[in-house]
N, C-alpha and C positions, 0 to 999 in steps of 0.2 A: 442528216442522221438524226432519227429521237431515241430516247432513251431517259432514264430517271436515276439518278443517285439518289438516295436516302442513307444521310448522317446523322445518328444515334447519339447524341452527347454535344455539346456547347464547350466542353474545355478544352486543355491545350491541345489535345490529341483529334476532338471533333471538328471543332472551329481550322484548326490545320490543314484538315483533310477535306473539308466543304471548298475553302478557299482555292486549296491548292488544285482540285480537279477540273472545280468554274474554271479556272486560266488555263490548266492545257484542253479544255472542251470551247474556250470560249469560239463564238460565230459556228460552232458542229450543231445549233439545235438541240442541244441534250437539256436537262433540268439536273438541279442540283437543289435539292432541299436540305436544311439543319434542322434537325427535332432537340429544343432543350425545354429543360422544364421551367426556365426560368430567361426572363429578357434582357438579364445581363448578363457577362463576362465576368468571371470570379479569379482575381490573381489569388488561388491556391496557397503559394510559397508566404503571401502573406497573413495571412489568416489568424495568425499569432497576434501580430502587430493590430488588427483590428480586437482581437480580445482582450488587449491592453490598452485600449482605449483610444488609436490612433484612428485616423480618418483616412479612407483609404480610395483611389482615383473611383471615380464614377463610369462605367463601360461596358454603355449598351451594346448590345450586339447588334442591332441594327448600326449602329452608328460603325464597328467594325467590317460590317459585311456592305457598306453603301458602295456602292460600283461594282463589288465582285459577281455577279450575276448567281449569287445563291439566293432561295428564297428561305424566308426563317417561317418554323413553324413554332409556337411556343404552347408545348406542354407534354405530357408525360406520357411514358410510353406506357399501356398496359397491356400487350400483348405483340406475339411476332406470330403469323400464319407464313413458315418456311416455304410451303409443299404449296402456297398461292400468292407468295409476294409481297404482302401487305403486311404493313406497321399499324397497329392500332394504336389512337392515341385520347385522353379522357376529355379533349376539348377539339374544335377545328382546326384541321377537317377532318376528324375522327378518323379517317382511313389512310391511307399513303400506299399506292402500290409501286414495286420499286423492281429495275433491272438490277441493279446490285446495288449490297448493303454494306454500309459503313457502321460496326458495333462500337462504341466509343463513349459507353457510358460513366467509366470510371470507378471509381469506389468511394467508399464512406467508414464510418467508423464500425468496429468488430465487438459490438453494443454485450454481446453472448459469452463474451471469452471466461469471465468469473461469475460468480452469482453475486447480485447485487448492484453491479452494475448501470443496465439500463436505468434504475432506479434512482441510482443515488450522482452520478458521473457528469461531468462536462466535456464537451470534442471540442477542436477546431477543424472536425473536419469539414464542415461545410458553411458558409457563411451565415444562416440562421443561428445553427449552432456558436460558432464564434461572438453572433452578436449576445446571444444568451449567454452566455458565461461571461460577455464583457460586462451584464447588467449584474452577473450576484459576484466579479469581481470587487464591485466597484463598493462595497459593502464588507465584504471579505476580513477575513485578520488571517488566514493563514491556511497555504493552497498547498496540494499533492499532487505534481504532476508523476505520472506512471509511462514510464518510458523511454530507454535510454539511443534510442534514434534521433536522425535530425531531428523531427517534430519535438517531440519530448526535449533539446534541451532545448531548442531553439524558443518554446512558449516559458519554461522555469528561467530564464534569461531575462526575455522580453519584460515579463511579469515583477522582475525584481526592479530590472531597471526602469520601470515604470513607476513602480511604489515602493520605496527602499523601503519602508515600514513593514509592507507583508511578511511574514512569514516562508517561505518557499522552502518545500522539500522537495528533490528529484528521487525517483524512484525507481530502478532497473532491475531486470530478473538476470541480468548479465551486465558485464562490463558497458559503460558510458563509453559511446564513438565507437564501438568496437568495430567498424569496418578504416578507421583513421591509424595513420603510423604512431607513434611513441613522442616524437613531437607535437604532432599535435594533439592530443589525446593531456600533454603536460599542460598547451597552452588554456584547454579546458577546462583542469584542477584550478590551475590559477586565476581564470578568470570568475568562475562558480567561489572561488574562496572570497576574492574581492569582493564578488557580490554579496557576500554572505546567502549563498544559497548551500541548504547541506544537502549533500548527496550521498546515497545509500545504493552501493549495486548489489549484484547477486543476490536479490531479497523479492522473490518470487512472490506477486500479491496471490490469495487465496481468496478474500470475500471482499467488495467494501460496501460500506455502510454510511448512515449518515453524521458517520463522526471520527470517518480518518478509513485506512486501512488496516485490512488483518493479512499477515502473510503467512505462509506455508508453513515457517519453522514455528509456529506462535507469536511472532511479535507483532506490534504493533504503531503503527503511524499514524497518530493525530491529526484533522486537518478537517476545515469548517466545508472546506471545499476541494475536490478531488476533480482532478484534467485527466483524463484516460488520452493516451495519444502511443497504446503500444501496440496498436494494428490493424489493419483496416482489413474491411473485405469487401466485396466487388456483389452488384444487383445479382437476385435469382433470376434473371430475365432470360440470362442465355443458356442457360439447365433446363428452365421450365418450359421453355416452346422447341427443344428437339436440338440446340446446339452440342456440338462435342466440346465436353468442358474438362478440366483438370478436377484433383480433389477438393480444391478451394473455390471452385466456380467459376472459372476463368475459362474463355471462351478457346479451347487450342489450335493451331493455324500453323503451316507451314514457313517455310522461310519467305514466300512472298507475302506473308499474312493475310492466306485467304484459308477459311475453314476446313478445317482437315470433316467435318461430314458435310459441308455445302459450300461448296467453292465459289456462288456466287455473293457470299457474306465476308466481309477485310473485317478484322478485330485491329484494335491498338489501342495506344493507352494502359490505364494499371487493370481494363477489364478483359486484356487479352495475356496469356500467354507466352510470351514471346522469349525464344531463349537467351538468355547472356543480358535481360534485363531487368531493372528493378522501377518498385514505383516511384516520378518523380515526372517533376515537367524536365526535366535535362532529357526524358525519355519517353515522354508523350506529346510534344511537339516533333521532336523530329519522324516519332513513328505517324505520327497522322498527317504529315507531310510526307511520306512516301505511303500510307494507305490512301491517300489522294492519289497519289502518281496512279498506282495500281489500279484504282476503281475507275480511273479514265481509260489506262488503258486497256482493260476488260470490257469497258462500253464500246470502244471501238477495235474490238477484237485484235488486239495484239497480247500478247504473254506479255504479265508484270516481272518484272526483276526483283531480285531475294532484295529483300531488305538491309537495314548495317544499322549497328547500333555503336560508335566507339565512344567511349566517355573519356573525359581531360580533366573533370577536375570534381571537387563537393563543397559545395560554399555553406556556409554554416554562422549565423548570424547571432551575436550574443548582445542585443540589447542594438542599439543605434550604431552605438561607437566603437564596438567590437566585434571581432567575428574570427574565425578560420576556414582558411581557403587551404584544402590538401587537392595536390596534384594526383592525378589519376595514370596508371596506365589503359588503353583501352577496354581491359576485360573491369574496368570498374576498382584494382584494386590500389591501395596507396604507393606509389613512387615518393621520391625525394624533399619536391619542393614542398617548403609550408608558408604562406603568406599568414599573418596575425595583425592584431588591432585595428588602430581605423581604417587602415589602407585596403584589407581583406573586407572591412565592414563597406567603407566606398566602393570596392570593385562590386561583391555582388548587388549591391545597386545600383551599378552598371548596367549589370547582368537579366535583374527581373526588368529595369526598364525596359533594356533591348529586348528582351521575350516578348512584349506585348508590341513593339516594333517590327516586329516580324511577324507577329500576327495581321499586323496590320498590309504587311508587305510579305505575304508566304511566296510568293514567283524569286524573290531575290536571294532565297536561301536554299542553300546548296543540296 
């Protein structure tokens, strides 16, 4: 049998699915390419911790993909031709024609959402960005992060507990954790007070600038440096060359995550659509291990199986030595248990280890 997969994206959701197709095609003669822009592996979930100054594992992809018989391509996509198969890309071998596609590009930070913004802001959302903002951290007296999601407390944390000296505001246009129970959402308060991190919700930003933020109702937030980490959004790639996308530009796809207008295109990750999930690696690894399943077996003509996405818990990391672990019921939303302090802060570092373990080993997960 020949045939060609082409994989869109290098993170947990692309690198999953590259992986996971190689091993059920392995000895069929098929190919299995990975298109990323870049020739390593980026642990995401830590992103923060490298803005704070910490040193974070080294993780080529080559050195991830050695045995799996996927071949890496490394660089950037700048077009898709649907209606003839091909991936265009701005470096070799500029072309890629493909029997199905793996869309798995991901997202990036929502640079557009205020005016002022792109201008004046720092992300963590991608590891250039991360190290940029480590460099005018490191100078800093006193930072605004905007965003009361994981990201958002998770870097106003990181950042305190890194330099007790700075300054830290957190800044949300809604309640802090607000997808967390009442326990945990306390053990939050109490940990942000310890820190001496002050936090301000329900304070919608308006403009920022280069000397703090303006919000909505008039007031006003000081700060030499401002983290925007309240939303991301996903490449124009899949609107622009003819995909069926949602209103945010996310690629839409049925239950086995194949294109609802070109079924021989799998989306997953935070640049696909998919119902009943949210962006995160708890939900782009496991979707690009079953858009692997799928895209093998569409190359050998069998029907993919609907997808699942059940979620168990939300780890939420406050500096090294603290964190909250709320237990999930399936649909994502808070159940009972709440794990807190080191023990919650140990476990999800259990947890991103293991992630990149199972990257390393996608045939062993379920």
């Amino acid at each position: 049998m020949t045939g060609h997969i082409v994989v869109l994206g290098g993170g947990y959701a692309g690198l999953g699915a590259a992986k996971r197709a190689a091993r059920r095609l392995r000895g069929a003669g098929a190919r299995v390419t990975l298109v990323n822009a870049a020739d390593r592996f980026v642990e995401r979930v830590r992103l923060h911790q490298l803005a704070a100054g910490q040193r974070l594992p080294d993780l080529p992809l080559r050195g991830l993909l050695d045995g799996a018989g996927v071949e890496l391509a490394v660089a950037t996509v700048t077009g898709i031709d649907l209606a003839a198969r091909v991936v265009r890309l701005d470096a070799a071998p500029y072309e890629l024609g493909y029997d199905v596609l793996v869309y798995a590009l991901g997202s990036g930070a929502d640079l557009g959402a205020v005016q002022g913004l792109a201008e004046h802001a720092y992300t963590v959302a991608t590891e250039r960005e991360a190290a940029r903002l480590r460099s005018r951290l490191a100078a800093a007296r006193s930072v605004a992060v905007v965003g009361g999601g994981l990201t958002g407390i998770e870097a106003a944390a990181e950042f305190k507990a890194a330099r007790p000296g700075l300054e830290v505001r957190l800044v949300s246009g809604g309640p802090i954790g607000a997808g967390l129970s009442p326990r945990a959402r306390r053990h939050l308060r109490r940990a942000f007070d310890r820190l001496d991190v002050a936090v301000r919700e329900h304070a919608p930003v308006a403009e920022v600038g280069p000397g703090g933020l303006l919000l909505r109702d008039g007031g006003e937030v000081p700060a030499d440096t401002v983290v925007w980490a309240a939303g991301f959004r996903v490449p124009e790639l899949a609107a622009a060359c003819g995909l069926a996308t949602d209103e945010h530009g996310r690629m839409l796809v049925d239950a086995t995550l194949r294109s609802l207008s070109h079924p021989e295109v799998l989306g997953a990750g935070d640049a696909a659509a998919v119902r009943g999930s949210r962006m995160s690696c708890q939900t782009g690894l496991p979707l690009g291990l079953q858009a692997g399943d799928a895209a093998a077996a569409l190359l050998t003509g069998r029907a993919p199986r609907p997808a699942r996405i059940r979620y168990v818990w939300q780890n939420i990391s406050l500096g090294r030595h603290d964190g909250v672990t709320q237990a999930t019921r399936a649909d994502d939303s808070p159940s009972g248990p709440v794990l807190t302090g080191r023990p919650s802060a140990l476990f999800k570092e259990v947890i991103t280890r293991g992630t990149v373990w199972r990257m390393r080993h996608p045939h062993l997960s379920p």
